[in-house]
C-alpha positions as a Markdown table, in Angstrom:
| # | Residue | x | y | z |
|---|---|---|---|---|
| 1 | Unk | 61.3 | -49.5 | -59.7 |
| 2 | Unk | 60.6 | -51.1 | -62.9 |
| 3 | Unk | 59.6 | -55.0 | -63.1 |
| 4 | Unk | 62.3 | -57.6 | -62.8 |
| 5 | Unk | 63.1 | -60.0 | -65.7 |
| 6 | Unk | 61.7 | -63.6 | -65.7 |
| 7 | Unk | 63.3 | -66.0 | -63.3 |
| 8 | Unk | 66.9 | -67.1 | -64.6 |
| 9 | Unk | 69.4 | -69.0 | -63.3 |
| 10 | Unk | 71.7 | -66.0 | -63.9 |
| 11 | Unk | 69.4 | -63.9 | -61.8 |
| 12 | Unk | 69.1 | -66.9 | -59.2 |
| 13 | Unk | 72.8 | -66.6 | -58.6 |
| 14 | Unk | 73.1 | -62.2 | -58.3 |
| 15 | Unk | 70.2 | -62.6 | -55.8 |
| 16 | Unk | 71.5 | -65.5 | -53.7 |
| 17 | Unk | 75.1 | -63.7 | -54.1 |
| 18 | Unk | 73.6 | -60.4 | -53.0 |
| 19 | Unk | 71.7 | -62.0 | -50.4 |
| 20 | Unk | 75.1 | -63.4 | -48.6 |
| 21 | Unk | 76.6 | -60.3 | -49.2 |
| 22 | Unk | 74.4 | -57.7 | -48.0 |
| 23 | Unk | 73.1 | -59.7 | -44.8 |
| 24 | Unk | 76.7 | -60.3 | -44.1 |
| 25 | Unk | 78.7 | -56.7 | -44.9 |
| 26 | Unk | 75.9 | -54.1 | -45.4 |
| 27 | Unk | 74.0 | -53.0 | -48.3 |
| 28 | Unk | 75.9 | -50.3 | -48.8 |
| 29 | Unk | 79.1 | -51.5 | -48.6 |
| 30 | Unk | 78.7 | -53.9 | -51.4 |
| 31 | Unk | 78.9 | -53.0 | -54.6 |
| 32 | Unk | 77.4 | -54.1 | -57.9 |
| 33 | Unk | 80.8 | -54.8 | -59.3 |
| 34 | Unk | 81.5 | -57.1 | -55.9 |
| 35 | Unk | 78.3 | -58.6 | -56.7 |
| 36 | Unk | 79.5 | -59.1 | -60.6 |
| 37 | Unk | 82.1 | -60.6 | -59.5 |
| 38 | Unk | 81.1 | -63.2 | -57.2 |
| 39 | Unk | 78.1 | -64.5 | -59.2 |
| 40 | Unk | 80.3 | -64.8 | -62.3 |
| 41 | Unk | 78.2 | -63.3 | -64.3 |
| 42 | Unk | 78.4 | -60.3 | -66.9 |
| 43 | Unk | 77.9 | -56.9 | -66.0 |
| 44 | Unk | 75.3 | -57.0 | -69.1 |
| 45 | Unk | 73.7 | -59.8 | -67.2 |
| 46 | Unk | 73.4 | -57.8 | -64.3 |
| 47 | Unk | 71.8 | -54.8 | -65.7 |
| 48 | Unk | 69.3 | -57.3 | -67.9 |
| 49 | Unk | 67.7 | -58.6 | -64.4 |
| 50 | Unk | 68.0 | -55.7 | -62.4 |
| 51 | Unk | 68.6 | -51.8 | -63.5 |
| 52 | Unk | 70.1 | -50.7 | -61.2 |
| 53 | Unk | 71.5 | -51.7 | -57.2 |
| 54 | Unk | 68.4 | -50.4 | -55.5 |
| 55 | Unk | 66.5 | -52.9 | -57.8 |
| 56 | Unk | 68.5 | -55.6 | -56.2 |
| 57 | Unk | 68.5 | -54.4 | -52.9 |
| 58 | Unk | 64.1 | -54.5 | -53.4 |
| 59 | Unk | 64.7 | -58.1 | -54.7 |
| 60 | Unk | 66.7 | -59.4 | -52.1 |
| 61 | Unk | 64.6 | -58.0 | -49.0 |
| 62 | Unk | 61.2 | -59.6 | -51.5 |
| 63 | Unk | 63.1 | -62.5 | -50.9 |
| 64 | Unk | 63.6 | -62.0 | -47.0 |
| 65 | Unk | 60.0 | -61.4 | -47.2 |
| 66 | Unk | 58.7 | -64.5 | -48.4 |
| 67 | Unk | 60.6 | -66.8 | -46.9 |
| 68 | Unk | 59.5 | -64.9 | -43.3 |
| 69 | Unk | 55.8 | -65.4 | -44.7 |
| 70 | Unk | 56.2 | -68.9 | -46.1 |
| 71 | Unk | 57.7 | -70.1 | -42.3 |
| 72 | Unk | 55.1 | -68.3 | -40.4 |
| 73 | Unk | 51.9 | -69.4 | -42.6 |
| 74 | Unk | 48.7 | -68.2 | -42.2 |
| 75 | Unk | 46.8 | -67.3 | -38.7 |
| 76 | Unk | 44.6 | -69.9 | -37.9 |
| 77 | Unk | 40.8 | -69.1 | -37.7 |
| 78 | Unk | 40.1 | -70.9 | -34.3 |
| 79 | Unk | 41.8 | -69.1 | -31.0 |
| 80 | Unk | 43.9 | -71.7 | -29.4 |
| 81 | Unk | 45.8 | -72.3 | -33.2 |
| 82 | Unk | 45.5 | -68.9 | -33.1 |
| 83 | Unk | 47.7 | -68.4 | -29.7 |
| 84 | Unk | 49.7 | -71.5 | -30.6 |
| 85 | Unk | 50.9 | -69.5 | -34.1 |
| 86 | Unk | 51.7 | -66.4 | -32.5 |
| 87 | Unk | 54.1 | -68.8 | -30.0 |
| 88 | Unk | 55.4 | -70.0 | -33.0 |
| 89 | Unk | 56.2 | -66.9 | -34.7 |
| 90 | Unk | 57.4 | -65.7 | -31.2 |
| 91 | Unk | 59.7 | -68.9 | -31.1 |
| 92 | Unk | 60.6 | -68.6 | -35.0 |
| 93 | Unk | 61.6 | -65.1 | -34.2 |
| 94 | Unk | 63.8 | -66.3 | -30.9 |
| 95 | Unk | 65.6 | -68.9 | -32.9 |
| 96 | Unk | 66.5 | -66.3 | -35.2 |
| 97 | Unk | 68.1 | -64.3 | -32.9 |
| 98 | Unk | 69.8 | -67.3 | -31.6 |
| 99 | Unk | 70.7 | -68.4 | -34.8 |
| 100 | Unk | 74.6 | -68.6 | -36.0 |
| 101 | Unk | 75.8 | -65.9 | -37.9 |
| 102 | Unk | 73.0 | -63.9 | -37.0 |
| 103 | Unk | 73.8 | -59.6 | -37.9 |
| 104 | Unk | 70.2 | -58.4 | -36.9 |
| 105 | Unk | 67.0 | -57.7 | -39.0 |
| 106 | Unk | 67.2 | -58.0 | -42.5 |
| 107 | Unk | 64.8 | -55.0 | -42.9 |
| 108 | Unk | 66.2 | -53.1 | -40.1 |
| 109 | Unk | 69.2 | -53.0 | -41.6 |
| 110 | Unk | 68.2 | -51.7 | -44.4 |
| 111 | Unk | 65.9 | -49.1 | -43.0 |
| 112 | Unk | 68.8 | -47.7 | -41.3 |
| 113 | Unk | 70.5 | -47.9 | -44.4 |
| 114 | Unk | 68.2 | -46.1 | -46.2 |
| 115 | Unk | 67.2 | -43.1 | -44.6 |
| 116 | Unk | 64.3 | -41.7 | -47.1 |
| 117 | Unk | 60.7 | -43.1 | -46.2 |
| 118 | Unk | 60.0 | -42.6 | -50.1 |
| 119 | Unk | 62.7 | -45.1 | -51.3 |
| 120 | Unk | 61.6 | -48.4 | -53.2 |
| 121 | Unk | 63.8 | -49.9 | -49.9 |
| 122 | Unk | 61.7 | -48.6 | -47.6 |
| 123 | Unk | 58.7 | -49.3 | -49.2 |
| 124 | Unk | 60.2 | -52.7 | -49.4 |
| 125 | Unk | 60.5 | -52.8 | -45.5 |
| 126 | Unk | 56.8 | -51.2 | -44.6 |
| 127 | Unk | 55.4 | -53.5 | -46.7 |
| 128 | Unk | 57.2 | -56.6 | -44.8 |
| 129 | Unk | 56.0 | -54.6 | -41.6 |
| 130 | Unk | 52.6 | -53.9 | -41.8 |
| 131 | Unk | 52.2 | -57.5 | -43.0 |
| 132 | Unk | 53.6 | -59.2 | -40.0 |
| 133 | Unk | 51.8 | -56.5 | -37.7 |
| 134 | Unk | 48.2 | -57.3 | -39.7 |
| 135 | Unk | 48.9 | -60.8 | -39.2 |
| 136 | Unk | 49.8 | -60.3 | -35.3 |
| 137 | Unk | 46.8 | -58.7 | -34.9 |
| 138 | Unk | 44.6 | -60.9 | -36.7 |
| 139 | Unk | 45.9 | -63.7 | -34.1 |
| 140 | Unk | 45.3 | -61.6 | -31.2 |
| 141 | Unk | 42.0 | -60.7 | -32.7 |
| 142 | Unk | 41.2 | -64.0 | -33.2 |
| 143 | Unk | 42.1 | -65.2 | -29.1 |
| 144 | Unk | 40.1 | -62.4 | -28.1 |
| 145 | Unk | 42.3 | -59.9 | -26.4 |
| 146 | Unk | 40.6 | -56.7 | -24.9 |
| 147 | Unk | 42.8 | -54.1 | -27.8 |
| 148 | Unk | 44.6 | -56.3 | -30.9 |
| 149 | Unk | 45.9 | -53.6 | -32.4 |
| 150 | Unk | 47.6 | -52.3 | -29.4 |
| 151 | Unk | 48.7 | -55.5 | -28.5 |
| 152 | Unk | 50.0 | -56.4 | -32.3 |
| 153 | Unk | 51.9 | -53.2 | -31.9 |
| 154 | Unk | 53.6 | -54.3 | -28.8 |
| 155 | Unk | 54.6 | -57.4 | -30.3 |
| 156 | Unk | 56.1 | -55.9 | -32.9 |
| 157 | Unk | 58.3 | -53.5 | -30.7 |
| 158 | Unk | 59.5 | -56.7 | -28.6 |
| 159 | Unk | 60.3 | -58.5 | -32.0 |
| 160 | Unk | 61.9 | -55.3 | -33.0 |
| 161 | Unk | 63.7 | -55.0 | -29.7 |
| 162 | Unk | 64.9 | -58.9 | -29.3 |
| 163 | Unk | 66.3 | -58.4 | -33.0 |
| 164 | Unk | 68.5 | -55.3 | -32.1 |
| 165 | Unk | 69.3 | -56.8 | -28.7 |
| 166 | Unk | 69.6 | -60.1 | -30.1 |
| 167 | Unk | 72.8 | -59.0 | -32.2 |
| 168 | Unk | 74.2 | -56.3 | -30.0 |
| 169 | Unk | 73.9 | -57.9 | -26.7 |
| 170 | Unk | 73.2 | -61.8 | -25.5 |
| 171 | Unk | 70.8 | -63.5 | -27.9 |
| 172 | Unk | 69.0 | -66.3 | -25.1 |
| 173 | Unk | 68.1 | -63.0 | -23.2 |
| 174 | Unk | 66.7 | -61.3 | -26.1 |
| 175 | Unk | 64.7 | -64.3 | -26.5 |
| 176 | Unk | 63.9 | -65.1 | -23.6 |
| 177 | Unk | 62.5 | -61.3 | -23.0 |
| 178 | Unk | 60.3 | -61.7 | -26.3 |
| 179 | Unk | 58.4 | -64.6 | -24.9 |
| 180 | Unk | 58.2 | -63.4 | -21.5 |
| 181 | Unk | 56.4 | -60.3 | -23.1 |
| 182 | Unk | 54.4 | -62.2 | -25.3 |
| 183 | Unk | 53.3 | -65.0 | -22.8 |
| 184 | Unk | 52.2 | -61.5 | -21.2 |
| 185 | Unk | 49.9 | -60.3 | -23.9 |
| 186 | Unk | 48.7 | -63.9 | -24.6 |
| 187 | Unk | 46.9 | -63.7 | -21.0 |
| 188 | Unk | 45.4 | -60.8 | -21.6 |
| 189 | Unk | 42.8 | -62.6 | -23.7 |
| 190 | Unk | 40.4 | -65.0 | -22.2 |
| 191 | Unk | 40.8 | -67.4 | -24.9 |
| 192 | Unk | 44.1 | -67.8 | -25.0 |
């Protein structure tokens, strides 16, 4: 993947086009042409900001990324912030899932979209993963429970399961499930 072009208002608009689209209809089912198209800008334009679709596809689930890390903030150092943040990511993830419009995990979509472990996609989508599982575990760390990386690894599958179940099936129980399971974990540690 080669770097992406300073911040334009051209790019600005393929991204938040893309964005729309792909959440929406697939990554794979839209095209660059679609995406042309809609953001009213030149195919030259395109292929100046990103060379090619998978270099788009990298942007927009960069962009997922960060605005997942800039809602969920850092893991306090002190173990009853610490439980209260991972309620709050628990909650932030719930009201996701609850969410209108909601069509599942942005990243995994796209890992089921993008079969091959090696692609600059998934890359994109481990990367998002082991961040949110390092920070998990860092909380649990931090309120003291018996095995964090067990229990960050749990969370994860409950976030992972509330998101497929979340879209497929009803959304309150999804939720509801997550927070049952981590309200579970959460007693596992004496600070908490």
């Amino acid at each position: 993947m080669t770097t992406a072009a300073p911040t334009s208002e051209a790019r600005e608009r393929l991204l938040r086009t893309a964005s729309t689209l792909f959440y929406a209809e697939g990554l794979r089912a839209v095209g660059v042409d679609r995406v042309i198209a809609e953001a009213s800008v030149t195919r030259a334009t395109f292929y100046r900001h990103f060379p090619g679709k998978e270099d788009l596809v990298v942007a927009y689930l960069h962009g997922v990324d960060r605005a997942v890390r800039d809602r969920a903030g850092v893991v306090p150092t002190g173990a009853a912030e610490a439980a209260r943040w991972l309620h709050a990511l628990t909650a932030m993830v719930g009201d996701t899932v609850c969410g209108v419009g909601f069509r599942g995990c942005a990243f995994i979509n796209a890992a089921a979209e993008y079969p091959d472990p090696a692609s600059a996609v998934r890359r994109a989508v481990r990367a998002h993963r082991e961040w949110l599982e390092d920070g998990v575990r860092t909380a649990f760390a931090t309120v003291g429970h018996p095995d964090p990386a067990d229990a960050a690894r749990r969370w994860l599958v409950l976030r992972d399961g509330a998101m497929v179940a979340g879209y497929l099936a009803d959304p309150a129980h999804a939720q509801a499930t997550l927070e049952a399971g981590v309200r579970e974990l959460l007693a596992q540690a004496p600070a908490s």
